[in-house]
PyMOL Python script that loads the backbone (N, CA, C, O; Angstrom):
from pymol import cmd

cmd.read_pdbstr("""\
ATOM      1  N   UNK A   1      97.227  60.679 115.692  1.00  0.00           N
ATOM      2  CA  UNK A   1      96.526  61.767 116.364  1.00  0.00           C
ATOM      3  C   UNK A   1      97.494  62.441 117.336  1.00  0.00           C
ATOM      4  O   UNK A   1      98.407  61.792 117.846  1.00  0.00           O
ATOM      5  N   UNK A   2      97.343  63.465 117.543  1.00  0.00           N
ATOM      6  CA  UNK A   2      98.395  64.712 118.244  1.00  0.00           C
ATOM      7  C   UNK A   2      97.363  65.135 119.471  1.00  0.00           C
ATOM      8  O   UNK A   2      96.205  65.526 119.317  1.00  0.00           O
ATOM      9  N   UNK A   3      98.092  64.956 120.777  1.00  0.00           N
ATOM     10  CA  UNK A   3      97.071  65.353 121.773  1.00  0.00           C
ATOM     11  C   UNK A   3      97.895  66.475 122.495  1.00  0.00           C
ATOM     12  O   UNK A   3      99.126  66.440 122.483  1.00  0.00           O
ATOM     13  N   UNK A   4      97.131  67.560 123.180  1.00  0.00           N
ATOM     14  CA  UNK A   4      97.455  68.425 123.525  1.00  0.00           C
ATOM     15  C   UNK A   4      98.774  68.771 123.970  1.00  0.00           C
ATOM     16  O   UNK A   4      99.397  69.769 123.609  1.00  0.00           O
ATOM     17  N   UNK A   5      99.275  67.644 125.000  1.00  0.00           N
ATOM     18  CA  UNK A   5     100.507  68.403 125.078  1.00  0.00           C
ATOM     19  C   UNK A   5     101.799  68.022 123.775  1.00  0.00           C
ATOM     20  O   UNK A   5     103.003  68.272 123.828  1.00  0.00           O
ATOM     21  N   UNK A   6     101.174  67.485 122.895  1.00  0.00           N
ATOM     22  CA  UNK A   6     102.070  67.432 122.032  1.00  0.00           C
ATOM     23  C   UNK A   6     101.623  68.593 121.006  1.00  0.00           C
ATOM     24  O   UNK A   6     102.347  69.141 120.175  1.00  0.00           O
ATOM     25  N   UNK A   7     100.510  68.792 121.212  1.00  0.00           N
ATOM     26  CA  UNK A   7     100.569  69.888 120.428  1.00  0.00           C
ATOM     27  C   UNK A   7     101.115  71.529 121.033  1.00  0.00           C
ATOM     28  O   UNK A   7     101.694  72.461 120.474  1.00  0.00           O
ATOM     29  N   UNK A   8     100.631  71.327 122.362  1.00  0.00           N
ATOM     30  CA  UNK A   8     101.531  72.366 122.479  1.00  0.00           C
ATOM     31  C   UNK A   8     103.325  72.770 122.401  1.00  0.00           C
ATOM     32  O   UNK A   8     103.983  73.777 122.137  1.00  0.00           O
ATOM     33  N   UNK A   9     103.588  71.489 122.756  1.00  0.00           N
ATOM     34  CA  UNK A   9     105.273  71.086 122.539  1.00  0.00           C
ATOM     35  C   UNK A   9     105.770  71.732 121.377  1.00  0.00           C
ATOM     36  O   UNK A   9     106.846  72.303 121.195  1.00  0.00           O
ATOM     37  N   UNK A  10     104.839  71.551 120.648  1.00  0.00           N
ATOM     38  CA  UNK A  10     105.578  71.877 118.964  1.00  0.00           C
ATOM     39  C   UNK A  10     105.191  73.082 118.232  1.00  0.00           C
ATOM     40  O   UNK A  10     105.718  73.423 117.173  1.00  0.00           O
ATOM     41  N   UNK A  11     104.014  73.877 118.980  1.00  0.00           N
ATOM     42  CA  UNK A  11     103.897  75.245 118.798  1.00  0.00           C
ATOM     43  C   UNK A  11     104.333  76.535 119.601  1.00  0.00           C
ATOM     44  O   UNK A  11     103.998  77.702 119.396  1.00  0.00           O
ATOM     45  N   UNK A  12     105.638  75.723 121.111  1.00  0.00           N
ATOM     46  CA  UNK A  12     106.048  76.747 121.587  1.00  0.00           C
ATOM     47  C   UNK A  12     107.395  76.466 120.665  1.00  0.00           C
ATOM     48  O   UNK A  12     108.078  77.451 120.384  1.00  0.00           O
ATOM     49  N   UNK A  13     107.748  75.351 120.251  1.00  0.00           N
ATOM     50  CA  UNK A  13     108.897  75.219 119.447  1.00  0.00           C
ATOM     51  C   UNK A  13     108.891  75.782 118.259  1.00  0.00           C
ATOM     52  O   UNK A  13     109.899  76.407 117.930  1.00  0.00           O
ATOM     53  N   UNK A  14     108.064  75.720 117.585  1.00  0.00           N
ATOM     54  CA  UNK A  14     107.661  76.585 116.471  1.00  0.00           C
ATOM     55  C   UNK A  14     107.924  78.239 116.640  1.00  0.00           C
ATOM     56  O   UNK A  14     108.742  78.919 116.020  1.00  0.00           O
ATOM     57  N   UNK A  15     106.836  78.729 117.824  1.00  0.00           N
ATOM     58  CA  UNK A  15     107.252  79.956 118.049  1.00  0.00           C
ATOM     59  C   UNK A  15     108.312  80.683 118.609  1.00  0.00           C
ATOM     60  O   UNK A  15     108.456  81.904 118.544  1.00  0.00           O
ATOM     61  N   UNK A  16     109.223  79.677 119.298  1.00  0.00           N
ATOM     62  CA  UNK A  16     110.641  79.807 119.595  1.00  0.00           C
ATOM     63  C   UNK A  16     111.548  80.335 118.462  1.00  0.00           C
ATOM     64  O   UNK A  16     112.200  81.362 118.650  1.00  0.00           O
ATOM     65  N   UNK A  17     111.612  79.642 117.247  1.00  0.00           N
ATOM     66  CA  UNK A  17     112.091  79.468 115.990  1.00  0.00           C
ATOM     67  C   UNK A  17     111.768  80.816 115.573  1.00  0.00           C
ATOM     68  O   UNK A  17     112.722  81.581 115.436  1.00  0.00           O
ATOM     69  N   UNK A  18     110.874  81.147 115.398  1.00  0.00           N
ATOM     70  CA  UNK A  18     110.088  82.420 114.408  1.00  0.00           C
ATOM     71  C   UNK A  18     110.479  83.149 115.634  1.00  0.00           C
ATOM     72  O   UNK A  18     111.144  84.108 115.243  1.00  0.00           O
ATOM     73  N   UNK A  19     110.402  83.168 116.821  1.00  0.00           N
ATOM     74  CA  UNK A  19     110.792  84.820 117.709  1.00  0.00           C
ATOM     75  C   UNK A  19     112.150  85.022 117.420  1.00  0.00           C
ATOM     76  O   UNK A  19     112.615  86.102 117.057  1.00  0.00           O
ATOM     77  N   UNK A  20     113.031  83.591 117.639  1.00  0.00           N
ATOM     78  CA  UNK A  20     114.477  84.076 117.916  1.00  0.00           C
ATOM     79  C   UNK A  20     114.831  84.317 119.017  1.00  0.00           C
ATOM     80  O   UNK A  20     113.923  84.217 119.842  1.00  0.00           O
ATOM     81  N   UNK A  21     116.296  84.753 119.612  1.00  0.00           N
ATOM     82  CA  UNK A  21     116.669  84.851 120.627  1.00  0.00           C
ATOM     83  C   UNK A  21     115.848  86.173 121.128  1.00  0.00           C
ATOM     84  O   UNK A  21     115.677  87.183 120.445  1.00  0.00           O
ATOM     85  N   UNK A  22     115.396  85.971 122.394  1.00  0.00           N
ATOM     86  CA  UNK A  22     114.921  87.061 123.597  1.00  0.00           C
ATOM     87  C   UNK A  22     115.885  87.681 124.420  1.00  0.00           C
ATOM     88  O   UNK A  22     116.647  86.831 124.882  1.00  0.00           O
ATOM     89  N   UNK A  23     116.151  88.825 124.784  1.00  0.00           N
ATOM     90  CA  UNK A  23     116.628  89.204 126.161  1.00  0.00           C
ATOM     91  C   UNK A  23     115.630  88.828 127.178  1.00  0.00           C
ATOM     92  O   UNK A  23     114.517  89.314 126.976  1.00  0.00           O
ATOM     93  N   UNK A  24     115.767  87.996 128.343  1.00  0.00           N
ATOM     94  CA  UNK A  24     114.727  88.313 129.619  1.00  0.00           C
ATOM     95  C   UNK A  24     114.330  89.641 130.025  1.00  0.00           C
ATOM     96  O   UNK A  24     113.320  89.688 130.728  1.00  0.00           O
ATOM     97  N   UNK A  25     114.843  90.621 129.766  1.00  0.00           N
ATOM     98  CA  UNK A  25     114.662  91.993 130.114  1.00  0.00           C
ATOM     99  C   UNK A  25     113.215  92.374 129.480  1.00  0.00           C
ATOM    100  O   UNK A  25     112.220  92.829 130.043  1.00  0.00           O
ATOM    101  N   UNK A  26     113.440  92.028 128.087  1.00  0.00           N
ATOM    102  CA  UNK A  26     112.446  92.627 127.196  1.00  0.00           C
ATOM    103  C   UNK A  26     111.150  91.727 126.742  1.00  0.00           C
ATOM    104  O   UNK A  26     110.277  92.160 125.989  1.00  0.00           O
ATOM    105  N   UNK A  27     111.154  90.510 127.269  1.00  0.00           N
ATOM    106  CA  UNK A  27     110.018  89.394 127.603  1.00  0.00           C
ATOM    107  C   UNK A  27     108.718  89.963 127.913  1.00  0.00           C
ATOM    108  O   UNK A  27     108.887  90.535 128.989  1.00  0.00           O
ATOM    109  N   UNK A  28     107.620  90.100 127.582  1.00  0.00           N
ATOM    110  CA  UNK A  28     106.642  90.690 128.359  1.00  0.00           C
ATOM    111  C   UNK A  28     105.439  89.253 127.283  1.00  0.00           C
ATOM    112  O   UNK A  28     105.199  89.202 126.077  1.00  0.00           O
ATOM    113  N   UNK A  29     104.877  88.130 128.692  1.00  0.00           N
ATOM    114  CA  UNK A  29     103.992  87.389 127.765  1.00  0.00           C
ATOM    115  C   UNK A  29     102.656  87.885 127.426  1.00  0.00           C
ATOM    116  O   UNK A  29     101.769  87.242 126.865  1.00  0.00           O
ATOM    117  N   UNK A  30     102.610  89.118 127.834  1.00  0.00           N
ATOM    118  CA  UNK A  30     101.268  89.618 127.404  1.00  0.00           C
ATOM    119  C   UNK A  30     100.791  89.895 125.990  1.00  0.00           C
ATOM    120  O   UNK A  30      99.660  89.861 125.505  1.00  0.00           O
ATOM    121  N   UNK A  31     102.213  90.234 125.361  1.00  0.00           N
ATOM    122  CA  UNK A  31     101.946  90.334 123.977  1.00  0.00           C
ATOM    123  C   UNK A  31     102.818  89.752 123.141  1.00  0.00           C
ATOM    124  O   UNK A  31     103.785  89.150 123.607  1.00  0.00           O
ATOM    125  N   UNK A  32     102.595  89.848 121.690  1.00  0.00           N
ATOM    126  CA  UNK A  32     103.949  89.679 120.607  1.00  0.00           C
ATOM    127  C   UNK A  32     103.478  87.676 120.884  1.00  0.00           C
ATOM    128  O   UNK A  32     102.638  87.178 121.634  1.00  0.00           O
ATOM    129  N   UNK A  33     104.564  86.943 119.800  1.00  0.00           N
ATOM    130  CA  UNK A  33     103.950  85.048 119.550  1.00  0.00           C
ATOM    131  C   UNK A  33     104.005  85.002 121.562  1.00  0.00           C
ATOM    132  O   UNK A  33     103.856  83.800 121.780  1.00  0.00           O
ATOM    133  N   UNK A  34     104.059  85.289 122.128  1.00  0.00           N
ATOM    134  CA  UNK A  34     104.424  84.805 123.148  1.00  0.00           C
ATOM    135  C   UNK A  34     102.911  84.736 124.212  1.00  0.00           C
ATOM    136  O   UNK A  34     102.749  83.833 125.032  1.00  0.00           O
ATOM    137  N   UNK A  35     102.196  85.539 124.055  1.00  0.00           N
ATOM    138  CA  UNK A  35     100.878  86.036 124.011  1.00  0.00           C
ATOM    139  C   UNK A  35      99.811  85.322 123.566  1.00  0.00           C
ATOM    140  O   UNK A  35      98.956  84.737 124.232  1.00  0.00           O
ATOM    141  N   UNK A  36      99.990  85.466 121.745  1.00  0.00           N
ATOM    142  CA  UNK A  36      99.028  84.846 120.946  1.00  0.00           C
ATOM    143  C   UNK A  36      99.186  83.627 121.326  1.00  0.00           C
ATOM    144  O   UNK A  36      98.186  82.939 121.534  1.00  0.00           O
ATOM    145  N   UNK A  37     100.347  83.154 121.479  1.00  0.00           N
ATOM    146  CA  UNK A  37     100.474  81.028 121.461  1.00  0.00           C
ATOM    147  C   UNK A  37      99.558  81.166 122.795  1.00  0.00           C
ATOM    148  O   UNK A  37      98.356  80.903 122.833  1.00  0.00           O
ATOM    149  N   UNK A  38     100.057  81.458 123.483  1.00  0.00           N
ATOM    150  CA  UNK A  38      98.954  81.359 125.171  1.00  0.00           C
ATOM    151  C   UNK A  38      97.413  81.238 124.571  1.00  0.00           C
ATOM    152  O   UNK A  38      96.536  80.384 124.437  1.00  0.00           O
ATOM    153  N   UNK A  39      97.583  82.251 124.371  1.00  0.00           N
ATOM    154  CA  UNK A  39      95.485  82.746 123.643  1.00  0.00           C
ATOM    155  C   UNK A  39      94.999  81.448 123.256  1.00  0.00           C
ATOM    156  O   UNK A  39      94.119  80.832 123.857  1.00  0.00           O
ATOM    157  N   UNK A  40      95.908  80.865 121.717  1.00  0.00           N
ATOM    158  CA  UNK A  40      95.443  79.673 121.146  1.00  0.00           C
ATOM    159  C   UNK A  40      95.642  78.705 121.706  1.00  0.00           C
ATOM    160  O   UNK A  40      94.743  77.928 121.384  1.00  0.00           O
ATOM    161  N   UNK A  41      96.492  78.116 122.576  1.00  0.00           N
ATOM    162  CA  UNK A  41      95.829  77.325 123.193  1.00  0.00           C
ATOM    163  C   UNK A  41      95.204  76.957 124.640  1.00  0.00           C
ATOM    164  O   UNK A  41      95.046  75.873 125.202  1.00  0.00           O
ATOM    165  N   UNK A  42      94.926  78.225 125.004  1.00  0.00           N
ATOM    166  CA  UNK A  42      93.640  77.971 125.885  1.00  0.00           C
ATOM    167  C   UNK A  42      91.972  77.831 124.942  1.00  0.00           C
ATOM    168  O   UNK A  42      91.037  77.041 125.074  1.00  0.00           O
ATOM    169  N   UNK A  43      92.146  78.724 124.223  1.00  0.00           N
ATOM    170  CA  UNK A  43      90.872  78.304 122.854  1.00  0.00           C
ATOM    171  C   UNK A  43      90.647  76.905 122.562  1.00  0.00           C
ATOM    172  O   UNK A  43      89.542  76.365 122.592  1.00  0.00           O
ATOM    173  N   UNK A  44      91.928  76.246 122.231  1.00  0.00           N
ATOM    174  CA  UNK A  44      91.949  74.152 121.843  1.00  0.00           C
ATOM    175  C   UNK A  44      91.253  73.837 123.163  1.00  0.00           C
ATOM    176  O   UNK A  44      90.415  72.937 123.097  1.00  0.00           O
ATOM    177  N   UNK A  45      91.462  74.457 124.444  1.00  0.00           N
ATOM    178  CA  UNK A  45      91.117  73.685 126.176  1.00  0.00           C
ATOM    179  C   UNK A  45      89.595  73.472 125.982  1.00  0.00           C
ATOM    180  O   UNK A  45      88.921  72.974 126.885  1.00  0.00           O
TER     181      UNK A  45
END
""", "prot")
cmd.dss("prot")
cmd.show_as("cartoon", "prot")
cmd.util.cbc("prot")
cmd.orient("prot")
């Protein structure tokens, strides 16, 4: 069984992978995987 913070561990790692490198400049967590991952897991809370 996978409990939360392991699940989150491995779906910011996941979405790390699939974004790719960021500039900090152009970061905004409101939107784009950076956003959605937030969304989903406050939904699992």
């Amino acid at each position: 069984m996978v409990d939360l913070r392991q699940l989150e561990s491995h779906l910011w790692e996941a979405a790390n992978i699939l974004r790719g490198p960021v500039d900090a400049a152009d970061f905004n967590p409101a939107c784009g995987t950076g956003g959605m991952l937030i969304e989903a897991i406050h939904h699992v809370k």
